[in-house]
N, C-alpha and C positions, 0 to 999 in steps of 0.2 A: 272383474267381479267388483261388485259396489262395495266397500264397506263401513260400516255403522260403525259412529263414535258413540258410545254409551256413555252417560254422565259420568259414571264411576272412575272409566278409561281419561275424560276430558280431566279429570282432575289430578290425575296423576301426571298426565301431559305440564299440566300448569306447574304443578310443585316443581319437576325436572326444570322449567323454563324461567318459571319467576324467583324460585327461590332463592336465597344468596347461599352462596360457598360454602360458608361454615353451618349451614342446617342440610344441604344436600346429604341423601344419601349416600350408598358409598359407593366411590366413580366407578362406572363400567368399563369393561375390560375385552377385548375381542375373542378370547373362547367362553367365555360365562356369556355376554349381552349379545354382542354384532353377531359373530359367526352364527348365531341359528337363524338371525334376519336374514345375510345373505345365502346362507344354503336354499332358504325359501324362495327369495325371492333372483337372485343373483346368479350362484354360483352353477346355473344350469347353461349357460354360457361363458361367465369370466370363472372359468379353473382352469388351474394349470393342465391338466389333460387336453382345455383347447386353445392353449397357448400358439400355438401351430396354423390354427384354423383363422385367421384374422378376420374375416367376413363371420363369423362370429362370436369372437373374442375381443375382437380388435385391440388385441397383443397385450390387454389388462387381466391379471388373476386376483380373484378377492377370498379364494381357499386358504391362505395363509397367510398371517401377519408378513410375515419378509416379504413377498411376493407384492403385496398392497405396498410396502414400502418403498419397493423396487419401480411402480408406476408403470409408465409404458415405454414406447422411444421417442414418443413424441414429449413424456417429460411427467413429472412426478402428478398423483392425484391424492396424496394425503401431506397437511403441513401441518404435523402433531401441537395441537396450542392454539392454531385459526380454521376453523370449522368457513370462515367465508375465502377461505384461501385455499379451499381443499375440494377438486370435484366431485369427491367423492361425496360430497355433502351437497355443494351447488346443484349437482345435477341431477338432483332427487329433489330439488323444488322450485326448478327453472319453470317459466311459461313457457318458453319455447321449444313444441313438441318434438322438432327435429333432431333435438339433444335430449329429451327429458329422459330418463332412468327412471324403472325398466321403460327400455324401449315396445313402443305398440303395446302398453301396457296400461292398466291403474298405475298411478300414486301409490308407495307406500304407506303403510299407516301414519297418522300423525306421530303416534307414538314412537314408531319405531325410526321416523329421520330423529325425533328428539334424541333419542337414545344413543343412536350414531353420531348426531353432534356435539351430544356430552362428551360419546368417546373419543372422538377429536379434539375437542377444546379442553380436553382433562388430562393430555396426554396423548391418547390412543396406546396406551396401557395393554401388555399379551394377555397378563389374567396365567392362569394353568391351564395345560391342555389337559382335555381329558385323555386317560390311559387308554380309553377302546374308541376313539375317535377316527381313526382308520376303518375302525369294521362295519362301523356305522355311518359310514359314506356313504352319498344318495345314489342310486343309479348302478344296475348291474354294470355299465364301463368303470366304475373305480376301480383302480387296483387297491388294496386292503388285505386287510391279513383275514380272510373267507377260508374256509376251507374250502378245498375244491372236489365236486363229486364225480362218477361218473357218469359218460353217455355213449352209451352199450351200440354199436352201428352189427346188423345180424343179419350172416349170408344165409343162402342153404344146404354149403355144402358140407358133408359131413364124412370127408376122408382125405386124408394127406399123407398123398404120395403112395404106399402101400398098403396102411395103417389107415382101416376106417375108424371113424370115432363116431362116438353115441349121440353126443351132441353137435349142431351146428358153428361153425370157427365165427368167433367174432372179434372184433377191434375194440381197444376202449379208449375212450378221452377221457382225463383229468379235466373238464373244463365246465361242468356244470355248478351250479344250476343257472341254465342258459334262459336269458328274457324269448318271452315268448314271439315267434312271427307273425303280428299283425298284420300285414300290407303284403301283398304280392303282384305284381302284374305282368304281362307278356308285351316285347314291345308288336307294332301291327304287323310286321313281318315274321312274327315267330320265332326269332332268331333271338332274342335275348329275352332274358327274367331279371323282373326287378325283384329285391327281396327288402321289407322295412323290419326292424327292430326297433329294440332302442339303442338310440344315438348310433344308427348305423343302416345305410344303405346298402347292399350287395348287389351288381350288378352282374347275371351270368350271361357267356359267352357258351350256350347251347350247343355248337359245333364243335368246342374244343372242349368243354368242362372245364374252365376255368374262366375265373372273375375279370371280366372286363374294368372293373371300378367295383373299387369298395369307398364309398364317400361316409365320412363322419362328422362334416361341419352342416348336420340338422343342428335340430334345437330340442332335445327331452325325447319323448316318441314319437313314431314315426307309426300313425296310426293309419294311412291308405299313399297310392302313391297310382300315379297314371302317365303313358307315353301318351304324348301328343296326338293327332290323326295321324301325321308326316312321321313321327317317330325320333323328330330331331329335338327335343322336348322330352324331361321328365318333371312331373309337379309332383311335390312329396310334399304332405301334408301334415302335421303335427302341433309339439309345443308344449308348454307345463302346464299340467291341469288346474285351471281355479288360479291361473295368473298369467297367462298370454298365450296366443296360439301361435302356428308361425306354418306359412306355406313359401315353398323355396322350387325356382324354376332352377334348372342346370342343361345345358345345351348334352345332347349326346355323343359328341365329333372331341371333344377335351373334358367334357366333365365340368366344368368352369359352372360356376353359382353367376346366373345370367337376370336374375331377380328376386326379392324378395317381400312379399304382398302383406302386409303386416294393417293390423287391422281389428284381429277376432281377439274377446277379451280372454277365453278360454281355447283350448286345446284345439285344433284342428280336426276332425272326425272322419270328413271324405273327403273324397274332390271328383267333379267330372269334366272332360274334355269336351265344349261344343264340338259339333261333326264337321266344321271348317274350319278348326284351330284357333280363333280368332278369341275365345272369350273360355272363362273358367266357373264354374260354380263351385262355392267349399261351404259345409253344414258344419257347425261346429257347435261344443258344449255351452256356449256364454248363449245359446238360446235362437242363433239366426243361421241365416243361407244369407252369402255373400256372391253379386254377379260380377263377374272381373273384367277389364278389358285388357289382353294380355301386353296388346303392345302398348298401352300407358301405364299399364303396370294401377290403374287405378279401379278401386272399386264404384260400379256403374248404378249399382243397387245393391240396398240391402233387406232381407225381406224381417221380418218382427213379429209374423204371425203366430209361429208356436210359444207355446206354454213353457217348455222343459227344452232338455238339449236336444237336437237333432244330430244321430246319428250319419247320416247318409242321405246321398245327395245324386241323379243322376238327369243326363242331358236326353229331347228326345231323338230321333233318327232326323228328323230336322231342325232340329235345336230352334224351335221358336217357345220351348216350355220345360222346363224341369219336373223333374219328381222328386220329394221326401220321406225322411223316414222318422219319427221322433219318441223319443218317450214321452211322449203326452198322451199317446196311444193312436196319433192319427198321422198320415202322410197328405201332402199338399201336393196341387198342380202347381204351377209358377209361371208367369209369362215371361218368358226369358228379354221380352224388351221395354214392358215398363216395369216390372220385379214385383205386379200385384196379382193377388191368388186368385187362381181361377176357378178351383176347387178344393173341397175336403172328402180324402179318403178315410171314414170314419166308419166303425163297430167293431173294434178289436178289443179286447178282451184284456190285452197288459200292453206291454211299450213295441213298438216298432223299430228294430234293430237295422234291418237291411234292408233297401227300394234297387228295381234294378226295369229297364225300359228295352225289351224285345228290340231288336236293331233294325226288322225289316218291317215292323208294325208297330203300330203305339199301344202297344200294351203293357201298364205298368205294373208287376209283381212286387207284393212286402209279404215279409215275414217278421218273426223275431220270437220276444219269450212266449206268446201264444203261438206256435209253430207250423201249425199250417198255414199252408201258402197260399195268398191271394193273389187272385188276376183280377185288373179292373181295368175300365173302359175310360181312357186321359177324361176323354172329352164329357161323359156323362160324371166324371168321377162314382160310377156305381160299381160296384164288385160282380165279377159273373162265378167263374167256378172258384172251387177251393180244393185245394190235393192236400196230401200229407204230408208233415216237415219229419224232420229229425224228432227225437223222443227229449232232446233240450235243446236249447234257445238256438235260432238260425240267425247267422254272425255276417253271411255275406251270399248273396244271390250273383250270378256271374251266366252269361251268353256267350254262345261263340259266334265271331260276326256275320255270320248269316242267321242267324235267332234258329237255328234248326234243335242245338242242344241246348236243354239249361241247367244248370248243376248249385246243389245249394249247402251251402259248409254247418254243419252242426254240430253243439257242444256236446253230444252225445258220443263225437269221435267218428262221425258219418261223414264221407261226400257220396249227396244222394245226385242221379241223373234224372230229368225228366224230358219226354219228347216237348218240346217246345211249340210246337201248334196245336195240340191236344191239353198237354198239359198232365199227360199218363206217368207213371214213373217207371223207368227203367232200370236200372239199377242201384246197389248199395255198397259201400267201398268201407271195410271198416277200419277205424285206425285205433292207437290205442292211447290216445289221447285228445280233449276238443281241440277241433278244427276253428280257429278265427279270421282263415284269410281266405280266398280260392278266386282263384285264374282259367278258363276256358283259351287256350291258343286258339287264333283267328281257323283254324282251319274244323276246329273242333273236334282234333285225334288225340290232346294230353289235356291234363288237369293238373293244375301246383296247388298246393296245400299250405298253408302259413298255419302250423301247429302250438299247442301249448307246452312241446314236448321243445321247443327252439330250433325246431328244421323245420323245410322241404320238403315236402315228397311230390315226387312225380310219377302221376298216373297215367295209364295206358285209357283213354276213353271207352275204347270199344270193348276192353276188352277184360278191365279192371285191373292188369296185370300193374305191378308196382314197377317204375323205370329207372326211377334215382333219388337219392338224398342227397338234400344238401345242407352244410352249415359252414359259418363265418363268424368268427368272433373274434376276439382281443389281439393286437400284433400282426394284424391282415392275415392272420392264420384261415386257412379255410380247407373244406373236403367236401369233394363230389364224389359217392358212393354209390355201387350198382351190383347187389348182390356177391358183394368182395372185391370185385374190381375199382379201383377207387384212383382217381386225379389228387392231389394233394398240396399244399402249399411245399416249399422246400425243410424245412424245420419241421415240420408237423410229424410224429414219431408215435403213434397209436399202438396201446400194447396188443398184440393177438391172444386168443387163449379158441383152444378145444379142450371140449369134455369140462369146461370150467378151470381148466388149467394152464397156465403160460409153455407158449409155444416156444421151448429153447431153440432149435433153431430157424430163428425168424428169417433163413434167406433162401428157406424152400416153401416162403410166400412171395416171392419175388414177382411169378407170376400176375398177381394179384394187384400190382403197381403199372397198370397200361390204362391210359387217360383216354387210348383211340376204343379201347371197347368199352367205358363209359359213356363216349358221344356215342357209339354207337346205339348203347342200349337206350339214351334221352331220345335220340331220333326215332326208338319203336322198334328195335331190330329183338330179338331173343337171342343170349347172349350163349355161349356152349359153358360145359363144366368144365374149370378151371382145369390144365394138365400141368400139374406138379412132377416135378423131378425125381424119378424113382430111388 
């Protein structure tokens, strides 16, 4: 993001800079001045939470005075008194992009290195903490003093053991309020689920009901994420809004961060896999669509045409052209090999949320906050039919790889089906919260749901029937849930209650702790009523 120095702002830059000593202000101090620079700009990678993470930490925290004091291993980056002795300062106004601070970023304000250099060469002074500065840590991953809410997980059954009860037995977490799931994808074998949040990837192992990877060294949120063709490849794509985006390749054999494509000045928004694996598209908020070439790791084009940010971004069945999606209100063809537009999808009516390209035909559908859904012709860029969306904004359009289903995620709390060569609508799925992510499995019998509610749900295609929940959060805690039957991490301790009431004895739910009749029900099977212990 560009930002403007105001006359007003330039002159206050100068007093800090020119003035002498004894007329300065009074010296900055790093909870009053710094710490709200770097929480902005900084501390979405150097905190001690990704201390751990060094591919994107690289082993510096700038959350706390001590921590900054402490440097890295490679040796300190603050010399309280020499602002040109301190990287901390250096490298926030180095020309040499390969070091400059933020990385793949703007420049910090003038104003605000001035300030950090005062607080260096003044000292680098604590100042007072504020008293509620824990609670107002950025990012659902902080630990803080939050209170913590519930999140209610509800079978059907409604009797234990002898004793029917009125109402259905549910579980509860302490763990809310849980960030919502953006990103969801299936890898091309149907065998795993990827799941994005923020600062958090969940990778499930569909056979077993339990996480193959839970990766946490993203970068802010994790707004779309895609396997490969080959499926040895996941691209997750994110970043902090209105200050860098960040797309991050990781191999699927170890998990290992295998690159990092850095580049976009805002957040990351989509991404799509050309259909040879060779090359990457990402739409992002700073306003463009980036073409990637995977194995240089180098951006090939960039395109500039839209207005506004571009949401969404997809490849065609033979990747010689992309499709967009933007809030400018219109979508672009793309020639995927010189990066210049070949068309405009234009007369929508508000912004353009979701593009998505038929897999065995070139047919590009958008949607968004005008809800009905368009089908258009790549080549003429002209619209043919229009069906009906969700009754609020369509967040993501999703194919199963034969284009025979297509299903479309709406903040009305809908995943709607429609026949995909027609374009007729088949069914309605309702949930009780918007829907922002949705996944078609290649064979196109389930549906995964990325909610605002902080799970999963998996759908039965055919049949609407609900198959499993899932969620993952703080501690690599995580639960795959299937109408009571539930997989679980080891620690994970959910209280039960019937009739609204805690269930005293919790080990005539015992039953209820079998992980193989969770895979079961994810693979589509109909699961029996639970037989409890007389």
């Amino acid at each position: 993001m560009h930002h403007t120095m105001t006359p007003t702002r330039l002159a206050a830059v100068l007093v800090v800079l020119l003035a002498p000593e004894s007329v300065r202000a009074a010296e900055p101090t790093y909870w009053q001045d710094v710490r709200p620079i770097l929480r902005k700009h900084c501390t979405v990678c150097h905190a001690e939470r990704k201390l751990g993470e060094l591919d994107v930490s690289a082993g510096l925290a700038l959350d706390k005075p001590d921590l900054i004091a402490k440097g890295t291993k490679k040796g300190k980056v603050l010399v309280p008194g020499k602002p040109d002795d301190s990287l901390l300062v250096t490298l926030l106004t180095t020309k040499d992009k390969r070091r400059a601070m933020p990385l793949d970023a703007d420049p910090l304000p003038a104003a605000d290195v001035a300030t950090i250099r005062e607080w260096v060469r003044s000292g680098a002074k604590e100042g007072t903490k504020p008293k509620d500065d824990e609670a107002v840590a950025i990012g659902p991953a902080v630990p803080g003093k939050v209170r913590k809410l519930p999140v209610i997980f509800t079978t059907r059954t409604s009797s234990l053991g002898k004793a029917p009860i009125a109402a259905p037995i549910t579980a509860t977490l302490m763990a809310g309020p849980l960030p919502p799931v953006a990103a969801v994808a299936f890898s091309p074998d149907g065998a795993r689920l990827a799941v994005g949040s923020y600062g958090r990837v969940t990778v499930w192992e569909l056979k077993t009901a339990t996480p193959a990877k839970i990766l946490t060294n993203v970068l802010g949120s994790v707004n779309d994420l895609k396997f490969s063709p080959d499926g040895k490849t996941l691209a997750v794509a994110g970043g902090q809004p209105s200050a860098r985006g960040d797309l991050r390749l990781f191999d699927t054999i170890e998990w290992k961060l295998i690159g990092t494509l850095g580049g976009h000045q805002d957040t990351v928004s989509g991404v799509s896999w050309s259909p040879d694996g060779a090359r990457l598209a990402s739409a992002s908020f700073d306003k463009t669509v980036k073409l990637w070439d995977v194995k240089t790791r180098a951006a090939t084009h960039t395109f500039t045409g839209h207005s506004d940010f571009v949401y969404a971004v997809a490849f065609s069945p033979k990747g010689d052209w992309i499709a967009t999606a933007s809030k400018d209100r219109t979508g672009r063809i793309i020639d995927a090999t010189t990066g210049k537009s070949l068309g405009t999808l234009s007369g929508a009516n508000d912004e353009l949320l979701a593009v998505a390209v038929r897999p065995d035909k070139a047919d590009v559908v958008t949607s968004g906050l005008e809800t009905a859904v368009s089908w258009w012709d790549a080549k003429t860029s002209q619209r043919g039919k229009r069906t009906g969306g969700p009754g609020i904004a369509t967040h993501e359009i999703a194919f199963d790889a034969k284009g025979t289903l297509m299903a479309v995620a709406g903040g009305d709390g809908t995943v709607r089906t429609y026949d995909a060569s027609t374009g007729s609508a088949l069914k309605t799925l309702a949930n009780a919260a918007a829907v922002f992510a949705l996944a078609v499995d290649p064979a196109g019998k389930r549906m995964a749901a990325g909610t605002a509610e902080g799970v999963v749900k998996l759908w039965d295609a055919t049949d609407s029937r609900l198959l499993a929940t899932f969620w993952s959060g703080a501690d690599d805690a995580w639960l795959a849930f299937a109408d009571g039957y539930h997989s679980a991490s080891p620690k994970l301790n959910p209280s039960w209650k019937g009739n609204g009431q805690p269930i005293a004895d919790v080990k005539a739910l015992a039953p209820l702790a079998d992980p193989a009749k969770v895979a079961l029900s994810i693979a589509g099977q109909k699961l029996p009523e639970p037989a409890f212990p007389k």
